[in-house]
C-alpha positions, 0 to 999 in steps of 0.5 A: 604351868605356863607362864600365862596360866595358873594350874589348878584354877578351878572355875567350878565355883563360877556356875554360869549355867545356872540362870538364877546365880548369873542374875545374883551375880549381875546384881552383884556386879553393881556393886562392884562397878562402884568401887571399880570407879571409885579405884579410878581402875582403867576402863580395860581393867573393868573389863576384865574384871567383869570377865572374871567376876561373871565367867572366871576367865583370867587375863592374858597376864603377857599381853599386860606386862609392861602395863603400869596398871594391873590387869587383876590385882591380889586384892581384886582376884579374891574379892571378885571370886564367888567365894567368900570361904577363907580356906578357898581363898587362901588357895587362891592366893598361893596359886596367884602368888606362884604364878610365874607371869605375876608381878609385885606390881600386881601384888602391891596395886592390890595392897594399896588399893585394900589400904586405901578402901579400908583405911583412907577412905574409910576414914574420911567419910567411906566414900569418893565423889565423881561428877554427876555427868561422869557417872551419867557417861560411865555408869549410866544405870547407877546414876539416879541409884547413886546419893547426891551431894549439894548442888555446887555453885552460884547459879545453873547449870551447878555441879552435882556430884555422886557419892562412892561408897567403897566397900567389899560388903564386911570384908576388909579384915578378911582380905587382909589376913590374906594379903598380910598373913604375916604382922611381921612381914616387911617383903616378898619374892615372887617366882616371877621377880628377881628381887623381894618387894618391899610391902607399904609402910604402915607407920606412924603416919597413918595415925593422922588418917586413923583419927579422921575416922574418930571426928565423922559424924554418925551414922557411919555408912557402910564403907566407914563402919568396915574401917581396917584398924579397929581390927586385930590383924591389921592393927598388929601389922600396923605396930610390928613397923611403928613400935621402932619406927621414929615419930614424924618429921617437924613437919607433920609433928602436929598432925601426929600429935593432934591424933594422939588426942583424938585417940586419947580424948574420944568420948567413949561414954557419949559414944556407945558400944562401936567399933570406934569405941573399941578402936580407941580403947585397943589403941589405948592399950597398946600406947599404953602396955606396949613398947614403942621407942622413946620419942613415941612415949613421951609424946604420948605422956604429953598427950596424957598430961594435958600438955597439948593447947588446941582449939578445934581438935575433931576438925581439919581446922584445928589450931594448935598454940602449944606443943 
């Protein structure tokens, strides 16, 4: 195997003489420029993305190496393949991963953008905005397709803005058993790398973003119902690094605090049978069964106990006169 090619790529699955699954694949694509701009993926990236979402051609990896942006990361590698089969994908990401001409930043920009379309995004209304002129410019065939949000300012000409929903239509839990297939797994070492990468942090933190998901108004739309967490796998990944990992510093104490009641105090009755009902009660579990470091436990008894004095808990403009 060259450093520029990967052995073994089998482009049978992208059937480009059958007119009937190119224009399935067109349609497709639309979907896909969505997240790509929602991503803020570089123009020359969506180009190559488009080439190997429609014809299986791979980039020249050598010509992008010093690029600070990934040509076509981990994340965008599978999910832009024909195949949605699990087994066919794992296949594919060891003969990326193997590839010498790959680097952690291809593999990290992948992990990043999984965590930001299935975690922050997610959890924060499922969708970015963009200008409505930005759109009517970039992707001109989308723009009247494209939700609008209310009409910003005093007087014409006001600024319309465009949702993104951001989404991989149900398939965040799959992608991330294939980029974590490890909850345990801290780092990796890639052929063409001299020292293992250290994989994103998922600690305590998170939790704050993770309880947004808990104040959105239903009906969840498509990119929010697919958060991340509500997920086994991703949750395991998740407490294999917060379990021994200290609670945030003074200054982001309230937020994790607030998040903890959120967590504990979501009205599961009014809710119903969801996926953010049984996100909280698996969460409850876990506070509860499982070991976390002292500081963790205590915080959470407080949370149980009633001790947290807050106004406004399910908005960003909670007021918290106790801690």
């Amino acid at each position: 195997m060259s450093g520029n090619s990967f052995a073994g790529f089998d482009l049978s699955y992208w059937k480009t003489k059958d007119k009937a699954w190119v224009a399935e694949r067109e349609q497709a694509w639309q979907q896909v420029e969505i997240l790509l701009q929602g991503l803020s993926q570089p123009k020359k990236c969506k180009a190559i993305s488009k080439r190997y979402f429609m014809k299986g051609t791979l980039p020249d990896w050598q010509k992008h190496l010093d690029d600070e942006d990934s040509p076509l990361n981990l994340l965008l590698f599978l999910y832009l393949h024909p195949s949605r089969d699990e087994q066919v994908l794992r296949a594919q990401r060891e003969l990326y991963l193997n590839a010498p001409c790959i680097r952690a930043r291809d593999v990290l920009q992948g992990m990043g953008n999984l965590l930001k379309i299935g975690s922050l995004i997610s959890s924060t209304g499922g969708f970015v905005v963009a200008r409505e002129e930005v759109i009517a410019k970039e992707l001109p065939h989308l723009v009247d397709k494209l939700e609008s949000l209310p009409p910003v300012g005093n007087k014409p000409p006001f600024i319309i803005y465009k949702e993104l929903v951001l989404q991989t239509e149900g398939n965040n839990e799959k992608f991330f058993s294939l980029l974590w297939p490890e909850a345990s797994q801290r780092t990796l070492k890639l052929p063409g790398e001299r020292k293992e990468m250290m994989l994103p942090v998922l600690d305590h933190d998170l939790l704050w973003t993770l309880s947004r998901w808990l104040t959105l108004p239903l009906p969840l739309n498509a990119g929010s119902m697919d958060m991340l967490f509500q997920y086994p796998q991703p949750r395991e990944s998740w407490y294999a690094q917060a379990a021994t990992a200290s609670i945030p510093s003074e200054r982001f104490t309230s937020l994790f605090l607030v998040a903890l009641y959120r967590i504990y105090h979501f009205d599961q009755a009014a809710e119903g049978e969801t996926p953010r009902t049984h996100f909280v009660r698996e969460m409850i579990d876990m506070f509860d069964s499982r070991d976390f470091t002292p500081a963790f436990k205590e915080a959470w008894r407080h949370i149980k106990a009633g001790g947290l004095d807050i106004q406004n808990p399910w908005s960003n403009d909670y007021v918290l006169n106790g801690s």
